[in-house]
N, CA, C and O atoms as CSV, one atom per row, in Angstrom:
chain,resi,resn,atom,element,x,y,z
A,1,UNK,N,N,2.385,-6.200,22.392
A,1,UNK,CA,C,1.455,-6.118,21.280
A,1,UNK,C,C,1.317,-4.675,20.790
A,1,UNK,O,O,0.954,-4.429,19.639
A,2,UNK,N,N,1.585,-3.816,21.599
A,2,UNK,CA,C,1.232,-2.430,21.236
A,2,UNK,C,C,2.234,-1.725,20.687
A,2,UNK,O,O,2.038,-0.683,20.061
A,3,UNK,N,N,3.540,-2.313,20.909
A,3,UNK,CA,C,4.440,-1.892,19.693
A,3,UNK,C,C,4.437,-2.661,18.260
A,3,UNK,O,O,4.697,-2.132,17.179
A,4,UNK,N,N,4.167,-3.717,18.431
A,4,UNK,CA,C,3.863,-3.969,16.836
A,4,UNK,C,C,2.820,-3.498,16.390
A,4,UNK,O,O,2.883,-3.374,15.166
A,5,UNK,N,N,1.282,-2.969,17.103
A,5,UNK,CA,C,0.768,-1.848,16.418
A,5,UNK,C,C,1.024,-0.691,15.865
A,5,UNK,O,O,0.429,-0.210,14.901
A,6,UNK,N,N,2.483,0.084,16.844
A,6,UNK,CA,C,2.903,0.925,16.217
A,6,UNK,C,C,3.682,0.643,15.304
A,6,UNK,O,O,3.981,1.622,14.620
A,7,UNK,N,N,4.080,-0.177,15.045
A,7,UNK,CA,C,5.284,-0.818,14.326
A,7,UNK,C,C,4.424,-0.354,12.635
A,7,UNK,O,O,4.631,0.417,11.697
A,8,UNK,N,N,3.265,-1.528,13.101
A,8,UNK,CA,C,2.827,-1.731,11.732
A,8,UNK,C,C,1.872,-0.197,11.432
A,8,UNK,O,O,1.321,0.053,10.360
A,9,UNK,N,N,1.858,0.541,12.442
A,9,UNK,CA,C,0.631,2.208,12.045
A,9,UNK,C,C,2.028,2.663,11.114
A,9,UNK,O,O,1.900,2.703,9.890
A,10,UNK,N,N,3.325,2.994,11.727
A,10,UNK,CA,C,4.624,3.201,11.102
A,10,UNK,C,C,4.789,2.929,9.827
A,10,UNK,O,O,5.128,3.781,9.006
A,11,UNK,N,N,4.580,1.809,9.577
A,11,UNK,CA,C,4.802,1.095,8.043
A,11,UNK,C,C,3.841,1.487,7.167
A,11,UNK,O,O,4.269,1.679,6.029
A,12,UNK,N,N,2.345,1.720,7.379
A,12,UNK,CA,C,1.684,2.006,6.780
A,12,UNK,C,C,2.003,3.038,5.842
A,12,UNK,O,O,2.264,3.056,4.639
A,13,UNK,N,N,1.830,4.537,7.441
A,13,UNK,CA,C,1.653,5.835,6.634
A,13,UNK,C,C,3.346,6.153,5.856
A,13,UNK,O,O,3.526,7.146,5.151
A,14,UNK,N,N,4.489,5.103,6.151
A,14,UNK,CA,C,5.241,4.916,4.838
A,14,UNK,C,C,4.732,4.562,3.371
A,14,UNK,O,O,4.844,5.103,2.271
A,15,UNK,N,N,4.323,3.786,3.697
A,15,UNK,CA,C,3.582,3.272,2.269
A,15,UNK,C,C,2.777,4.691,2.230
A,15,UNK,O,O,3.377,5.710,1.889
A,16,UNK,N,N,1.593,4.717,2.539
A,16,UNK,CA,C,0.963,6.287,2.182
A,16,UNK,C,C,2.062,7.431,1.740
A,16,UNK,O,O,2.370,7.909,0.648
A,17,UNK,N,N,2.544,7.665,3.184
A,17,UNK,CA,C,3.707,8.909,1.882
A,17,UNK,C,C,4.449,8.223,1.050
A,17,UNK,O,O,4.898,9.164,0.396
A,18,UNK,N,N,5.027,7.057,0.471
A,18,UNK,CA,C,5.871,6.649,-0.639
A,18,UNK,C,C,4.763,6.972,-1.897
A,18,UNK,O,O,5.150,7.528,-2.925
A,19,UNK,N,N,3.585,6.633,-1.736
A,19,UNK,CA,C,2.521,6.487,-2.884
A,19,UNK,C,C,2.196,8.101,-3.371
A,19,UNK,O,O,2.085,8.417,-4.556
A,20,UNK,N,N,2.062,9.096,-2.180
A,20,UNK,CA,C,1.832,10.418,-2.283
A,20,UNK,C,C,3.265,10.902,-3.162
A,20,UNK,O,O,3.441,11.290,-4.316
A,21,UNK,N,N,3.782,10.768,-2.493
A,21,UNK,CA,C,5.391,11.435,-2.848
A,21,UNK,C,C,5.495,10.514,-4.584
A,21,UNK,O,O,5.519,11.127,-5.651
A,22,UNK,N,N,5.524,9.574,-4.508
A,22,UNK,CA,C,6.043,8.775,-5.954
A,22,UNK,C,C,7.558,8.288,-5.808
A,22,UNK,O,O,8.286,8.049,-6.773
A,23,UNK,N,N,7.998,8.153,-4.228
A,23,UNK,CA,C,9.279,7.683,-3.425
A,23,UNK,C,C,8.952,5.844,-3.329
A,23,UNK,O,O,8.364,5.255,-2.422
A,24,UNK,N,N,9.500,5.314,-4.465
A,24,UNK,CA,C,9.827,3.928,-4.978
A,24,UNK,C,C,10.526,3.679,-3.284
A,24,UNK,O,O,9.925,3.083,-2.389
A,25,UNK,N,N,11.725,4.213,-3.169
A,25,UNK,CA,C,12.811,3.813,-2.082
A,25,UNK,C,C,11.623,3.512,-0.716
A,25,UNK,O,O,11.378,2.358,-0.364
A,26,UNK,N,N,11.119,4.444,-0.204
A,26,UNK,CA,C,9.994,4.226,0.952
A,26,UNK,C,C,8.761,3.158,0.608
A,26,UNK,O,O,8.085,2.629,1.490
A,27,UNK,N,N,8.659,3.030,-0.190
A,27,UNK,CA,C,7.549,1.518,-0.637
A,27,UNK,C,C,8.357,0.746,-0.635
A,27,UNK,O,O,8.037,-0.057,0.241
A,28,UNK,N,N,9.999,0.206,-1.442
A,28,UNK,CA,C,10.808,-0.898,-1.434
A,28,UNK,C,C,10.626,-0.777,0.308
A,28,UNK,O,O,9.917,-1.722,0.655
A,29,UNK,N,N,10.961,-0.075,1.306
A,29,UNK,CA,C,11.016,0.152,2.317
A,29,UNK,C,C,10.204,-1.136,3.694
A,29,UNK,O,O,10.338,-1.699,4.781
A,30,UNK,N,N,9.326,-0.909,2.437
A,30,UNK,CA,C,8.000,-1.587,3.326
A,30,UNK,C,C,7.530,-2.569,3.091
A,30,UNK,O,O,7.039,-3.327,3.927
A,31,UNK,N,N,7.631,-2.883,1.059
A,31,UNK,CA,C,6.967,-4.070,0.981
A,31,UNK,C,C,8.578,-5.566,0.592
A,31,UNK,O,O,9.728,-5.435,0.174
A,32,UNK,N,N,8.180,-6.152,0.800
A,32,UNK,CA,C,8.870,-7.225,0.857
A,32,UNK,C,C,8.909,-7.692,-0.853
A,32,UNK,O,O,7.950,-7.872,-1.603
A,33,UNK,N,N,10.613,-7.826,-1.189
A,33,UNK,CA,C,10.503,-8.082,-2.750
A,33,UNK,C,C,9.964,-8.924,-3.451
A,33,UNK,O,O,10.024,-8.768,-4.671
A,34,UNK,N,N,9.024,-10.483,-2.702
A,34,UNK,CA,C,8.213,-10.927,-3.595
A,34,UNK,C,C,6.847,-10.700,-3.653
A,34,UNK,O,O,5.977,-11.382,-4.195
A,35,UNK,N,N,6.716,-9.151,-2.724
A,35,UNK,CA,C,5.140,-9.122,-2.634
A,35,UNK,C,C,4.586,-8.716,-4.030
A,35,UNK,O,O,5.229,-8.636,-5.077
A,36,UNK,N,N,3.644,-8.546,-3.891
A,36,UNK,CA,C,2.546,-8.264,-5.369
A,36,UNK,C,C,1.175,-7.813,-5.097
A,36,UNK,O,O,0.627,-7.971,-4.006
A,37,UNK,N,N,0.558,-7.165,-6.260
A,37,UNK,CA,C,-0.443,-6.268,-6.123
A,37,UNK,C,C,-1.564,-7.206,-6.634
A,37,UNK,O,O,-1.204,-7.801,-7.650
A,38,UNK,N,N,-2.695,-7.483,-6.267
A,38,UNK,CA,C,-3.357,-7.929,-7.024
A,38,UNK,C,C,-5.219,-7.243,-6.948
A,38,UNK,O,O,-5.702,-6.995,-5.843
A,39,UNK,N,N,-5.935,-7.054,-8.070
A,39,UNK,CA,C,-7.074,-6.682,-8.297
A,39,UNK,C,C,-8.030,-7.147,-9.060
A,39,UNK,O,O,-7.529,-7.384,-10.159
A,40,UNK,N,N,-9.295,-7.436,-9.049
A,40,UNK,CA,C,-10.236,-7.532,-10.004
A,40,UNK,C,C,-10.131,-6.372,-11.014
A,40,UNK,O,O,-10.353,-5.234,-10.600
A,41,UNK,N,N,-9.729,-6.623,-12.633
A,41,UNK,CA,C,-9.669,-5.695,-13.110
A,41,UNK,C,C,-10.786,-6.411,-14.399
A,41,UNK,O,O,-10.524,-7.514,-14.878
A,42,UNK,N,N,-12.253,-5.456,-14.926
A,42,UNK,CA,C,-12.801,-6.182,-15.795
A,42,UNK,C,C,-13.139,-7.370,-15.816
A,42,UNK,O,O,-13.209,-7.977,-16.885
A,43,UNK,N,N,-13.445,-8.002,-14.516
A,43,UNK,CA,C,-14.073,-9.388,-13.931
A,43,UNK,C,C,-12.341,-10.372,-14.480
A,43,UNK,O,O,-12.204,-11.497,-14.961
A,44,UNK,N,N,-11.651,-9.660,-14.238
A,44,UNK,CA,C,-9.943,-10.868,-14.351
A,44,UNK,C,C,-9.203,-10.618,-13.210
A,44,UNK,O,O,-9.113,-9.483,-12.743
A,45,UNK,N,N,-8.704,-11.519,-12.757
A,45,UNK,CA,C,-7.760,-11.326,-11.605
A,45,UNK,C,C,-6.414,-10.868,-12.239
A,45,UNK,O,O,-5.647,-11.495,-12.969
A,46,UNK,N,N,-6.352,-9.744,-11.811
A,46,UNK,CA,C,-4.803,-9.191,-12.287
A,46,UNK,C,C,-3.304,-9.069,-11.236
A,46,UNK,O,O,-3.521,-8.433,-10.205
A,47,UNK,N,N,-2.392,-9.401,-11.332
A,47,UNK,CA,C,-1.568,-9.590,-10.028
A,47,UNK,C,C,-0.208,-8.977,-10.608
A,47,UNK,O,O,0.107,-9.513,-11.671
A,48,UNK,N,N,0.586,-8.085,-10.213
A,48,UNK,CA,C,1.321,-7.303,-10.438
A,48,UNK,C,C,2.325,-7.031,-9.587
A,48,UNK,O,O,2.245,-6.227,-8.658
A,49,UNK,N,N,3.662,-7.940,-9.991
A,49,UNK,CA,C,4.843,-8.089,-9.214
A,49,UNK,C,C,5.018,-6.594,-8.858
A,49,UNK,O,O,4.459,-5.651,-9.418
A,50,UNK,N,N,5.912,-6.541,-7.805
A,50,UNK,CA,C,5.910,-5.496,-6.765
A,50,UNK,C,C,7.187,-4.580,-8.522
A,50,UNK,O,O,6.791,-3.696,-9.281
A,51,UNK,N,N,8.020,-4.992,-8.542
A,51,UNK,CA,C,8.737,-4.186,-9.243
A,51,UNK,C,C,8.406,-3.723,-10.647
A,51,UNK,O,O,9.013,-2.945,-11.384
A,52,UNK,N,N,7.132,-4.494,-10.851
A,52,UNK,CA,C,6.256,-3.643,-12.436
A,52,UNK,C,C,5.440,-2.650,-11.677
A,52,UNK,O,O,5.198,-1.502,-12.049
A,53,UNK,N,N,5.165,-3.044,-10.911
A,53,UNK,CA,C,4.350,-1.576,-10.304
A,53,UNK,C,C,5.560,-0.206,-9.663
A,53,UNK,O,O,5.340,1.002,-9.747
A,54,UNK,N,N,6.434,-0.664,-9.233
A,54,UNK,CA,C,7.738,0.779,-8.649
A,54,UNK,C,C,8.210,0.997,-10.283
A,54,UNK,O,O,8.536,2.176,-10.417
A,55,UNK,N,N,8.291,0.558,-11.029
A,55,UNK,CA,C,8.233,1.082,-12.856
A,55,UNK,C,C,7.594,1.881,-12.534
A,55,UNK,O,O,7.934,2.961,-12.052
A,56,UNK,N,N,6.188,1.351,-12.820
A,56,UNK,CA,C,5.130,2.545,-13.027
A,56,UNK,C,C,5.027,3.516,-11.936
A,56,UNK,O,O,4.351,4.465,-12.333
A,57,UNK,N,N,5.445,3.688,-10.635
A,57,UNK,CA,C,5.370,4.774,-10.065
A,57,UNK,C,C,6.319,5.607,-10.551
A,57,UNK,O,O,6.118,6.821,-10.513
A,58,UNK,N,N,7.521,5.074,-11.093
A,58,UNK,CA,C,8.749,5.903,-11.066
A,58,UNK,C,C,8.568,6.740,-12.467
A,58,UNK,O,O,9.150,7.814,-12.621
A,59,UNK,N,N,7.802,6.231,-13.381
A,59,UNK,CA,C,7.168,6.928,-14.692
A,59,UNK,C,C,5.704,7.548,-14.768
A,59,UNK,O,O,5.102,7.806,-15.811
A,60,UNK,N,N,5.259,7.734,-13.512
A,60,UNK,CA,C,4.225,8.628,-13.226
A,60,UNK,C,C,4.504,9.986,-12.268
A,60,UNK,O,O,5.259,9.889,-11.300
A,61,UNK,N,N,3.967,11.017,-12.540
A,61,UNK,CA,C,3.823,11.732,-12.064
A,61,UNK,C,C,3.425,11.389,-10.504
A,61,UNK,O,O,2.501,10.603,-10.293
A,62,UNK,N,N,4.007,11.882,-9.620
A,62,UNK,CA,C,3.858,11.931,-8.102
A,62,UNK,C,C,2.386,12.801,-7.668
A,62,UNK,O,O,2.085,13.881,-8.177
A,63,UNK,N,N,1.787,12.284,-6.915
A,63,UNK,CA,C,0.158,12.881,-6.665
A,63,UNK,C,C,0.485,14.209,-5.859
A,63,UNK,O,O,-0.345,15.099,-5.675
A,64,UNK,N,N,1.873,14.238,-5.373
A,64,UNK,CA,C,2.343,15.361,-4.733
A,64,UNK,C,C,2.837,16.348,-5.296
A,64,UNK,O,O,2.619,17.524,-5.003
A,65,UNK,N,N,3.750,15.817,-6.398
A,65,UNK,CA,C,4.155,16.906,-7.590
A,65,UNK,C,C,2.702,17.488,-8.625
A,65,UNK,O,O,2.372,18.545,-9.163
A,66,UNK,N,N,2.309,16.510,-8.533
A,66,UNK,CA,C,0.902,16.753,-9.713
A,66,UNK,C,C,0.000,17.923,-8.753
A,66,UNK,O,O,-0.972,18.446,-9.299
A,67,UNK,N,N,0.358,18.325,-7.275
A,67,UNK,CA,C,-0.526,19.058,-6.356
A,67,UNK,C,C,-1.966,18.579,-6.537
A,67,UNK,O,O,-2.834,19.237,-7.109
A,68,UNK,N,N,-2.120,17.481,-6.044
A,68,UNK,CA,C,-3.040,16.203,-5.791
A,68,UNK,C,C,-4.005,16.348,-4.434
A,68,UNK,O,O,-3.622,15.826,-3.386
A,69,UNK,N,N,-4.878,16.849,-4.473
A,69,UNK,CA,C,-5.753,16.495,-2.492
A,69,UNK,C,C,-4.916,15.264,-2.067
A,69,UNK,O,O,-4.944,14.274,-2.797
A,70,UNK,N,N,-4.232,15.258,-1.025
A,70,UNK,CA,C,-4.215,14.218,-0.158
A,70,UNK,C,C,-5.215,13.579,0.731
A,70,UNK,O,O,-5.323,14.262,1.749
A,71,UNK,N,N,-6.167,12.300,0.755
A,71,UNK,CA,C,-6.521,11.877,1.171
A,71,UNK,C,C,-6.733,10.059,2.034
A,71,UNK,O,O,-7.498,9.094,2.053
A,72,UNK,N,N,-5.532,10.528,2.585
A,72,UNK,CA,C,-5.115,8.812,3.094
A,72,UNK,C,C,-5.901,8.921,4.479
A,72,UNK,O,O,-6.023,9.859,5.267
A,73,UNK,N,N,-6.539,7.214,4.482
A,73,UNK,CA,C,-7.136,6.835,5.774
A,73,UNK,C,C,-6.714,5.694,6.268
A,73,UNK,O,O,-6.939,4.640,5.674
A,74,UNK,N,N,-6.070,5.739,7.376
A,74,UNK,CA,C,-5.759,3.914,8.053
A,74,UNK,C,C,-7.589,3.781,8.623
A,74,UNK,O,O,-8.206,4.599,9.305
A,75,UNK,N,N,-7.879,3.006,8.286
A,75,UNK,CA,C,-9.367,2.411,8.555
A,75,UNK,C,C,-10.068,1.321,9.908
A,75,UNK,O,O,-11.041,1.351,10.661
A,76,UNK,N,N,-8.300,-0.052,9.499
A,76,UNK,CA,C,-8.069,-0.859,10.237
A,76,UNK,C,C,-6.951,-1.474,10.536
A,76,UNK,O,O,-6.393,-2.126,9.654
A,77,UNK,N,N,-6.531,-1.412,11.523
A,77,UNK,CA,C,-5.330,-2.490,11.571
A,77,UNK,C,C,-5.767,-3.879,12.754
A,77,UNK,O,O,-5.878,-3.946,13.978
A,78,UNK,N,N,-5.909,-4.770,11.714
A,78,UNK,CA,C,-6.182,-6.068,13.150
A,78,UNK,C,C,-5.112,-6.742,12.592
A,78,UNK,O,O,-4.985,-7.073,11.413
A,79,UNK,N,N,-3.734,-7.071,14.255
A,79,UNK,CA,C,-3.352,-7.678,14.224
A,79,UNK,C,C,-3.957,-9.527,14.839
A,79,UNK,O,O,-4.282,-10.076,15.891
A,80,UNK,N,N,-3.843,-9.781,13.737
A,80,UNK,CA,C,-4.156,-11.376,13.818
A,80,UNK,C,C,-3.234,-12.348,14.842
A,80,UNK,O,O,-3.605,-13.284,15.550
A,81,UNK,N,N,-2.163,-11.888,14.689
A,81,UNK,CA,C,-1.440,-12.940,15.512
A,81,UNK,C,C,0.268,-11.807,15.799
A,81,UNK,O,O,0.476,-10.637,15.477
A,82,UNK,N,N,1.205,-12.850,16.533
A,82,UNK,CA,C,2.485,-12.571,16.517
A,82,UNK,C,C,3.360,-11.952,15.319
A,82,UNK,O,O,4.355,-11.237,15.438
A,83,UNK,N,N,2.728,-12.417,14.095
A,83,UNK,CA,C,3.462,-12.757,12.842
A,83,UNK,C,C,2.501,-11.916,11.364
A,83,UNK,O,O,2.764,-11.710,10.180
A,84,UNK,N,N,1.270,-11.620,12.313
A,84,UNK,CA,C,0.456,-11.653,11.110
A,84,UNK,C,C,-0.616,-10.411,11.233
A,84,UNK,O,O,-1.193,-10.450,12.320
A,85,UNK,N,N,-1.059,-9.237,10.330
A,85,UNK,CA,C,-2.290,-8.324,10.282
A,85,UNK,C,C,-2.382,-7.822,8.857
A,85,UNK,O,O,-1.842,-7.835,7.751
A,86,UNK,N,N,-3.281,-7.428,9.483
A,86,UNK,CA,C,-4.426,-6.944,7.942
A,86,UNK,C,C,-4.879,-5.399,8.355
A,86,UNK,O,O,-5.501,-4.862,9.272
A,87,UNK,N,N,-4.209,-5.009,7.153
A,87,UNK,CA,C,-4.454,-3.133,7.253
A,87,UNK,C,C,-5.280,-2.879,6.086
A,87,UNK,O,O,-4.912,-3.252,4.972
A,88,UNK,N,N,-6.849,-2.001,6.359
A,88,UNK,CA,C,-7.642,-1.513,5.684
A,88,UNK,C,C,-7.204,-0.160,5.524
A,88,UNK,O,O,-7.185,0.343,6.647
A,89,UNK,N,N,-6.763,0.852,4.461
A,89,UNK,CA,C,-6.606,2.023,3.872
A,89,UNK,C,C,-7.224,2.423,2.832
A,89,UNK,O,O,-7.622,1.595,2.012
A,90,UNK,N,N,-7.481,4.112,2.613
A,90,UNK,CA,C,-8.016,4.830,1.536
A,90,UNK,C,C,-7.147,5.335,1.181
A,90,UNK,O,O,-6.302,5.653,2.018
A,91,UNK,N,N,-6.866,5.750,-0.644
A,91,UNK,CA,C,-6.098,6.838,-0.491
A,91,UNK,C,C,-6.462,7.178,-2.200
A,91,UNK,O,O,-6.949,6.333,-2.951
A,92,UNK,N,N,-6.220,8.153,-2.482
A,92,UNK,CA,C,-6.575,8.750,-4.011
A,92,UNK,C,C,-5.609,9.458,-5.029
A,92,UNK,O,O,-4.560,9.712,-4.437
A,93,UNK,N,N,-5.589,9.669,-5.695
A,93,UNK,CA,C,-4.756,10.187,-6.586
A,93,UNK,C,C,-6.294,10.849,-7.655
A,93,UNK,O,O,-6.172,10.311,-8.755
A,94,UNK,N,N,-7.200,11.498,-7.653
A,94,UNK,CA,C,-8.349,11.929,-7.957
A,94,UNK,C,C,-7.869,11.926,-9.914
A,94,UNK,O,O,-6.782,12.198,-10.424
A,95,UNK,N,N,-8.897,11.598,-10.438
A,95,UNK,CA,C,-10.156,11.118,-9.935
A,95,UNK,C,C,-10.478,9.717,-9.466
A,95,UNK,O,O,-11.591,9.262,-9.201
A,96,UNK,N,N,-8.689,8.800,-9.384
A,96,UNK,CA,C,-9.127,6.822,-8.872
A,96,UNK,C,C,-8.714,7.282,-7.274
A,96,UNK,O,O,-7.775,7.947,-6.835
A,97,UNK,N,N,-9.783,6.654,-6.672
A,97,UNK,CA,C,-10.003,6.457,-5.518
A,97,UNK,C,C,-10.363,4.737,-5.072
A,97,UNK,O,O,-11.344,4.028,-5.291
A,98,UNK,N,N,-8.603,4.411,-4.103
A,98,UNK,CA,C,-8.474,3.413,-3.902
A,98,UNK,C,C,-8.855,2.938,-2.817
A,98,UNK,O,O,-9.003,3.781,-1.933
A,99,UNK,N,N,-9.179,1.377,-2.415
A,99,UNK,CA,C,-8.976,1.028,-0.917
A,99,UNK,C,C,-7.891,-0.218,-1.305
A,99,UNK,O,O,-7.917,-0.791,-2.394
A,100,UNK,N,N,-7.006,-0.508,-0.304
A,100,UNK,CA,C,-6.234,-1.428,-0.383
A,100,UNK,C,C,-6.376,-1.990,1.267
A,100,UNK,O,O,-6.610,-1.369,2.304
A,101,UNK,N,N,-6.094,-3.630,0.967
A,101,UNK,CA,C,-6.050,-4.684,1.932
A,101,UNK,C,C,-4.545,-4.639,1.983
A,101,UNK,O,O,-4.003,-4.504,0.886
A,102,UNK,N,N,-3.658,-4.738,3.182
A,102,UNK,CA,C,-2.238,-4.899,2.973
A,102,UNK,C,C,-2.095,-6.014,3.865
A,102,UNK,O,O,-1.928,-5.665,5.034
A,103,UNK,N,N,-2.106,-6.965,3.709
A,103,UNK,CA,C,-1.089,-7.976,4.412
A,103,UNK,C,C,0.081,-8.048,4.914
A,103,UNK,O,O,1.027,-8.560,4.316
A,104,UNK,N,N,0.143,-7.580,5.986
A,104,UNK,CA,C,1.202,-7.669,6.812
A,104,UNK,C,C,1.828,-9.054,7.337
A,104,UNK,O,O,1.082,-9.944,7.748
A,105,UNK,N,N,3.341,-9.217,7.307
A,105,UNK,CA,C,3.869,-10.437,8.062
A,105,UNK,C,C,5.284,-9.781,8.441
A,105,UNK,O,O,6.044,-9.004,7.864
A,106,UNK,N,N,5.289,-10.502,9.776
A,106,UNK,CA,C,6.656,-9.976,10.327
A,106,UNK,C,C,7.840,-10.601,10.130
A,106,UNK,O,O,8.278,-11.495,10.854
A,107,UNK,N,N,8.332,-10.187,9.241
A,107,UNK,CA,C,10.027,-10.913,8.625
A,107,UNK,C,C,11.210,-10.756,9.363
A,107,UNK,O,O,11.462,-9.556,9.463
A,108,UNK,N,N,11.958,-11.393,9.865
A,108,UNK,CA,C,13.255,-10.952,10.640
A,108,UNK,C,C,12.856,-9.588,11.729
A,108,UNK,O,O,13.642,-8.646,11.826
A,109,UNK,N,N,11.581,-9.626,12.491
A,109,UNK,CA,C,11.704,-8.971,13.553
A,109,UNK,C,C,10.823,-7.625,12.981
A,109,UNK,O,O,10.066,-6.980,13.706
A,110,UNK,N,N,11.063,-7.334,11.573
A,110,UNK,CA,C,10.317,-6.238,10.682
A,110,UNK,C,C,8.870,-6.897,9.939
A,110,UNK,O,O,8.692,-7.925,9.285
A,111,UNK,N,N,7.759,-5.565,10.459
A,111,UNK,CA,C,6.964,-5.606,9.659
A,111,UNK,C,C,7.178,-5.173,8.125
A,111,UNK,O,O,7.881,-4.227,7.771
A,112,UNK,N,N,6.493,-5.978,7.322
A,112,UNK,CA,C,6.298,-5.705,5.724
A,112,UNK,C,C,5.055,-6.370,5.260
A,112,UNK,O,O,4.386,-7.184,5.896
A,113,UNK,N,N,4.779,-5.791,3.744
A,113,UNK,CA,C,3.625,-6.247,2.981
A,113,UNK,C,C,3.839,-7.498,2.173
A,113,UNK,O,O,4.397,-7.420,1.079
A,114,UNK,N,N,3.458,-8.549,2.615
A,114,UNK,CA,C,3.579,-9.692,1.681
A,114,UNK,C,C,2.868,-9.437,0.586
A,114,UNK,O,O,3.193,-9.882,-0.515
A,115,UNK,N,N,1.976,-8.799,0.758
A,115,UNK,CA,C,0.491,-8.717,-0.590
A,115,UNK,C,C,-0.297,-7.777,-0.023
A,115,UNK,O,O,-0.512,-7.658,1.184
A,116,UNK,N,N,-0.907,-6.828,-1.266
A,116,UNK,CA,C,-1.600,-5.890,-1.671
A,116,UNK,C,C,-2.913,-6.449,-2.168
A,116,UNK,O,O,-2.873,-7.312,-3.044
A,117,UNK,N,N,-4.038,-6.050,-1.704
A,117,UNK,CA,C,-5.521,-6.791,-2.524
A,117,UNK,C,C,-6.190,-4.914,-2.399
A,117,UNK,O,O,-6.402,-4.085,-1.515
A,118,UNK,N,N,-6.302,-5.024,-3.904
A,118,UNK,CA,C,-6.722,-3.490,-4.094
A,118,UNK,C,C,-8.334,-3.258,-4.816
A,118,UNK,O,O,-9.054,-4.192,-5.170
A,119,UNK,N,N,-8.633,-2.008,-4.912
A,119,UNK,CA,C,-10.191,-2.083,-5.851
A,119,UNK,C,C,-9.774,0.112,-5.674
A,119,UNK,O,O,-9.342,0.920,-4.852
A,120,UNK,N,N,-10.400,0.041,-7.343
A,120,UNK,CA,C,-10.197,1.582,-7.692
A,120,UNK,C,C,-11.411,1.960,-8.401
A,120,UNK,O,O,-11.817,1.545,-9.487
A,121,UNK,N,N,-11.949,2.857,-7.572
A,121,UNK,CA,C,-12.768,3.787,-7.951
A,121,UNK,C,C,-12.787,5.349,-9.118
A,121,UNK,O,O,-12.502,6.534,-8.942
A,122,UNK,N,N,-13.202,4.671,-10.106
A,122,UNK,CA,C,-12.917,6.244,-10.611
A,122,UNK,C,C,-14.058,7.104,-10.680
A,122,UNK,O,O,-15.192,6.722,-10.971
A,123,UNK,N,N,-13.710,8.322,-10.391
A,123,UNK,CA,C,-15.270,9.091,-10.272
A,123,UNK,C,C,-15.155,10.815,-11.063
A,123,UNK,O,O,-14.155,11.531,-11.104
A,124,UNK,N,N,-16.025,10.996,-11.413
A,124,UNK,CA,C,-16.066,12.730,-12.662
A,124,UNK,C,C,-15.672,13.658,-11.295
A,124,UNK,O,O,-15.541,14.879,-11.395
């Protein structure tokens, strides 16, 4: 059990540096190609295939190039089962300050993100 904790702490702070960096390749890395993003945006459920969102990273400025505070937090990782956890993270690109739910499932022996459940804070 305690290597698929590390397994999945591993995968995370990939995802964290892919998001810092604006490195598409290290997020494909991690999330699984039919995962998707989804958020309450303006009281609508908005859900955002994994490859409209690596667009938009790849046409944004990197929070690392932009010389951005880094502020990523792993919060929680409960693995649920053999197959299955749920990772609580912070992370910002200032002034939106995110938390994301990542759903983890273990595919062919590898952890990945089936689904993203996000909420963004923007603040002055």
């Amino acid at each position: 059990m305690n290597d698929d904790i590390k397994a999945i702490e591993v995968a995370t702070w990939t995802y964290l540096d892919g998001l810092y960096e604006g490195d598409v390749e290290k997020l494909g890395s991690v999330f699984h190609p039919t995962s998707a993003l989804t958020q309450s945006l303006d009281g609508e459920l908005k859900i955002v295939p994994r490859e409209e969102w690596f667009n938009a990273v790849r046409n944004r400025a990197a929070p690392k190039a932009a010389g951005l505070e880094r502020g990523d937090h792993v919060l929680a990782i409960d693995l649920v089962g053999p197959s299955m956890a749920l990772v609580k993270v912070k992370c910002q690109m200032p002034p939106r300050y995110f938390t994301d739910l990542l759903s983890f499932l273990k595919v062919d022996g590898k952890w990945v993100v089936a689904q993203k459940v996000f909420m963004t804070e923007t603040r002055a």
